[in-house]
C-alpha positions in Angstrom: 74.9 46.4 153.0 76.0 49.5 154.6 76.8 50.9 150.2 74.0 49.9 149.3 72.4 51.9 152.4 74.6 55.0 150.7 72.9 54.4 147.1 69.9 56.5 147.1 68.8 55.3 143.7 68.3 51.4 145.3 66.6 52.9 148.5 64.1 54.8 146.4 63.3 51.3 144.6 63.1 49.4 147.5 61.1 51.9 149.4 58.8 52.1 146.7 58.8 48.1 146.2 58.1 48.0 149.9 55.0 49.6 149.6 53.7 48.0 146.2 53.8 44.8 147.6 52.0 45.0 150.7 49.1 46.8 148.6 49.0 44.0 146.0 49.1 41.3 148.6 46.8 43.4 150.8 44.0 43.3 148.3 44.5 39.7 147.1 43.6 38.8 150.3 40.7 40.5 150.8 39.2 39.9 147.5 39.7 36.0 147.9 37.3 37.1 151.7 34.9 38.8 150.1 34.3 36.8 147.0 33.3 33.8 149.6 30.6 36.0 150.7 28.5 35.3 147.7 25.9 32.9 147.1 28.4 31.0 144.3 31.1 31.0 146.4 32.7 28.3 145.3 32.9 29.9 141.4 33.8 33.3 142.6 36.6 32.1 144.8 37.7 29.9 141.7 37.6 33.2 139.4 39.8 35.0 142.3 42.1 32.2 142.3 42.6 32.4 138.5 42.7 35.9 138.4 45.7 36.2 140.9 48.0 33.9 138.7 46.5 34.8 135.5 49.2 38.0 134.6 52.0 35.4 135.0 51.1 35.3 131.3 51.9 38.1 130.0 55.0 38.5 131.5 57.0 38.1 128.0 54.9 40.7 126.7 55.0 43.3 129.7 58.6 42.5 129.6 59.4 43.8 126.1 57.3 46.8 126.8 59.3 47.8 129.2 62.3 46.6 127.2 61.2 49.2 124.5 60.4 52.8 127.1 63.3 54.9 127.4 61.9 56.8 129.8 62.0 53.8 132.2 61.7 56.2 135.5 58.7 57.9 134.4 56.8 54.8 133.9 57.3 53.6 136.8 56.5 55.9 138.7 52.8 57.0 136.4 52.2 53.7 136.9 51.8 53.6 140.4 49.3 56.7 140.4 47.5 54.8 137.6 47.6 51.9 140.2 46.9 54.5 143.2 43.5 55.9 140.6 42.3 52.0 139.9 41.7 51.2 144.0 39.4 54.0 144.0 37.3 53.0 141.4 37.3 49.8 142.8 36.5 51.0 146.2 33.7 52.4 144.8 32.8 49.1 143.7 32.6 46.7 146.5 29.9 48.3 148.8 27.5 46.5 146.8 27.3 42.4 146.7 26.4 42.0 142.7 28.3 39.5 140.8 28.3 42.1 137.9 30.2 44.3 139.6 32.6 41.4 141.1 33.5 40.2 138.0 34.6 44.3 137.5 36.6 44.4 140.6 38.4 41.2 139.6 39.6 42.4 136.4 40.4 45.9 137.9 42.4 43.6 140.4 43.8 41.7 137.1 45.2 45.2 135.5 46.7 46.6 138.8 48.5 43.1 138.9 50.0 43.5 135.2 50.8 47.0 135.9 52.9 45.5 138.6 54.6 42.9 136.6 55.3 46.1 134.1 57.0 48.0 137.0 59.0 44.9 137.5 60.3 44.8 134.6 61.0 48.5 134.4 62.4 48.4 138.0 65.0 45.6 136.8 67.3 47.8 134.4 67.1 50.4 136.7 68.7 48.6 139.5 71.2 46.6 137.4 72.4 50.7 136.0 72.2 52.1 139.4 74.0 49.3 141.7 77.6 48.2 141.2 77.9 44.8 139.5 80.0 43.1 142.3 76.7 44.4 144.5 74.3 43.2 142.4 73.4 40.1 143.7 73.3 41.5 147.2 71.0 43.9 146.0 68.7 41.6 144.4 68.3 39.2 147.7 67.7 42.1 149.4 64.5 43.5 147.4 63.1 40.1 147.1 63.9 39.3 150.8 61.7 42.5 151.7 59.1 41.7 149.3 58.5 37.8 151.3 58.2 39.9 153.8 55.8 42.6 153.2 53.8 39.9 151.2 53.2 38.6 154.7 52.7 41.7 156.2 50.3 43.2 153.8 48.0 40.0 154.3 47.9 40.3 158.0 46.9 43.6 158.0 44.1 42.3 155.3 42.9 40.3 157.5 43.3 42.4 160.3 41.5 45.1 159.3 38.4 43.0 157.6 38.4 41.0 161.3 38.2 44.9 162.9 35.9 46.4 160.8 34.5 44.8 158.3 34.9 47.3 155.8 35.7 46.5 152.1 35.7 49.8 150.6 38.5 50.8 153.5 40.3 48.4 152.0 40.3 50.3 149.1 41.2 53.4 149.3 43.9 51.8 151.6 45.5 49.9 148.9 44.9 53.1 146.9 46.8 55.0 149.6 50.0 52.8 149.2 50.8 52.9 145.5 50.3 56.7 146.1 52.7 56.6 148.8 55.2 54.0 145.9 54.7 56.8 143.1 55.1 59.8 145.7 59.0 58.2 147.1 59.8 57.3 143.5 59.3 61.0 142.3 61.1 62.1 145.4 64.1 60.3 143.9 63.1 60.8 140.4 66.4 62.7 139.5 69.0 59.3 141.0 66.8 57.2 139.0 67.9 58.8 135.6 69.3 56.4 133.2 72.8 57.0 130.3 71.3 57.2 127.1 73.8 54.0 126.5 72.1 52.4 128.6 68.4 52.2 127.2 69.7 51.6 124.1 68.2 47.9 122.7 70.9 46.3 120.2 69.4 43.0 120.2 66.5 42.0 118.2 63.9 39.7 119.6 64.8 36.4 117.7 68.6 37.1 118.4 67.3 37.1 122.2 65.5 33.9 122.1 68.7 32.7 120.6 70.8 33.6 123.2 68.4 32.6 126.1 68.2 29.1 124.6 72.2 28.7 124.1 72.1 30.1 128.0 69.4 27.2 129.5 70.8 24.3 127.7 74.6 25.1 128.4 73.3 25.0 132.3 70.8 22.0 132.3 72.9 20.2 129.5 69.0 19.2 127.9 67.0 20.0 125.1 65.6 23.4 125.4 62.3 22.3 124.1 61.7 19.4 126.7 63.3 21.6 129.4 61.0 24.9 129.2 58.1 21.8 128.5 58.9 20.5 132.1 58.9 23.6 133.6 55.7 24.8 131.9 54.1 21.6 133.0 54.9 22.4 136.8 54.4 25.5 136.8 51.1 25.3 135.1 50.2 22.5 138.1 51.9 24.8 140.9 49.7 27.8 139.8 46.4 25.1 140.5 47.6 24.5 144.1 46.0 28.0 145.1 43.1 27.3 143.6 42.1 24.1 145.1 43.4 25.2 148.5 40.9 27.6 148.9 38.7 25.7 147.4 39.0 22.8 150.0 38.8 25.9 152.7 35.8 26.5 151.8 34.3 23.3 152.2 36.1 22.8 155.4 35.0 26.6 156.8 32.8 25.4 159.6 35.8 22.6 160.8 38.6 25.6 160.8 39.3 26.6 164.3 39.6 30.4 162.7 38.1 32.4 160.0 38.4 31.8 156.0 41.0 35.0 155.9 43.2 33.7 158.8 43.3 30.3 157.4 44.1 31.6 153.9 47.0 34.1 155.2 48.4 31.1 157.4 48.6 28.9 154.3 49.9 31.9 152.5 52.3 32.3 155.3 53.6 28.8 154.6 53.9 28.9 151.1 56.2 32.2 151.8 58.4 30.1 154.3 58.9 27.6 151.9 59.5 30.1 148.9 62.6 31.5 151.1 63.5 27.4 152.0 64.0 26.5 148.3 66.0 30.1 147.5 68.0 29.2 150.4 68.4 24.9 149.3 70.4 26.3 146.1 73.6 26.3 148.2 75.7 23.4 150.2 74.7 19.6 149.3 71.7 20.4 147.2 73.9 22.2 144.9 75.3 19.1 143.3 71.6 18.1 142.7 70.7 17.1 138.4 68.2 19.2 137.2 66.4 16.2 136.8 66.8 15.2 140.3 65.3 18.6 141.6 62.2 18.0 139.2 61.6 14.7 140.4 61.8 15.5 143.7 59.2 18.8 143.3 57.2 16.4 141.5 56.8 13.8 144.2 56.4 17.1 146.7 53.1 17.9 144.4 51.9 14.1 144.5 52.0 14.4 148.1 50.4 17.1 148.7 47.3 16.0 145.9 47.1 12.7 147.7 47.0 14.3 150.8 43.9 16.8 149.7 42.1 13.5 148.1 41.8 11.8 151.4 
């Protein structure tokens, strides 16, 4: 902990990180609020809902972008003022109640969220060149660790903030303010962020890639590649639904909650988070020894509980 404290190139990123996520989280929050404001609730909240999982899709692509730059610094950090520039548009935006103009914020929402998965990638490399390998892994627990936690963070101060003032387009130009603050910290360490030519250098093509990843999943789940990544499509796909129906089933429940839409959706935010750091931490001890097939059976009787439970 204390080298990694020394490494200025993983404090910039994490810094940066830091304040990235509670923007993104921030907003999510708030947009899910205001969309239950309109007279289709129900459909807007649903558009929300499929808005916030929706980039998850083009994470292959946004991942060989970033594969591809060279100049991995310098797009992540334009793309946080890009980010930073998008929130103000949008803040522009959401004084007036049209759907027209929600169905603009939500995709403005959508891009600033694929940006993000593009600075993930790009963010990636960087660490992986800039931290030791035997501190790699420290590293990595560490920036996701911080991220749980500002995800949390950055909702409660969403809801905070709506539950003192009310004001959407604050909102805004506050989410705009912290991917200003991300880009202004990574140009502050712009120079420690500076990759070896060697190191940007792609050698493999894409099929030889998709080779290797397949030779890498079934040597570790000892299946069928096809069946496996079919599996975990299928739950993933049913996972990203949960969401979805959640605050769906808030809505209908809003004048039985004993707080408002926003508190109830960051508590059951809050929850997912807890058990997000739960199942990271269930890899070690006795549930190590657990089959693949074991820990899929067991997430899918998990999501059969949790259906049942919604349908009574």
């Amino acid at each position: 902990m204390k080298n990694l404290g020394r490494n200025r190139a993983f404090v910039t990123l994490t810094v940066a990180d830091l304040f990235e996520t509670i923007g993104t989280s921030l907003f999510n929050i708030i947009l899910l609020t205001y969309a239950r404001t309109f007279a289709q609730a129900n459909l807007m909240v649903s558009l929300v809902s499929v808005a916030t999982v929706l980039p998850g899709i083009f994470g292959m692509l946004t991942g060989r972008l970033a594969d591809s730059q060279t100049n991995k610094r310098g797009w992540l950090a334009g793309l946080k003022f890009v980010q930073a520039a998008l929130y103000l548009v949008l803040a522009q935006l959401i004084t007036e109640k049209q759907v027209g103009l929600l169905l603009i914020i939500i995709v403005i929402n959508l891009c600033s969220d694929v940006l993000g998965m593009l600075s993930g990638s790009l963010r990636m490399p960087l660490l992986q060149a800039k931290v030791a390998s035997e501190l790699q892994e420290e590293a990595l627990g560490i920036n996701q660790g911080i991220g749980v936690l500002m995800q949390t963070m950055g909702q409660a101060l969403g809801v905070s903030l709506l539950a003192a003032t009310g004001d959407y387009r604050l909102a805004g130009y506050l989410n705009a303010i912290t991917f200003l603050i991300a880009g202004l910290v990574l140009l502050s360490g712009y120079e420690t962020l500076k990759l070896p030519s060697a190191t940007v250098t792609v050698t493999s093509t894409f099929r030889r890639l998709l080779r290797q990843v397949r030779q890498a999943m079934e040597a570790g789940v000892h299946m069928n590649v096809l069946a496996l990544l079919g599996s975990v499509l299928f739950l993933n796909a049913v996972g990203a639904s949960v969401d979805a129906l959640l605050n769906l089933y808030l809505i209908h429940r809003a004048t039985q909650l004993p707080f408002s839409f926003g508190v109830a959706i960051l508590v059951m935010n809050t929850a997912d988070v807890f058990g997000s750091v739960a199942g990271n931490l269930l890899h070690t001890g006795y549930f190590q020894r657990w089959t693949f097939r074991g820990v899929m059976l067991t997430t899918v009787v998990a999501f059969e509980g949790l259906f049942i439970n919604l349908l009574f």
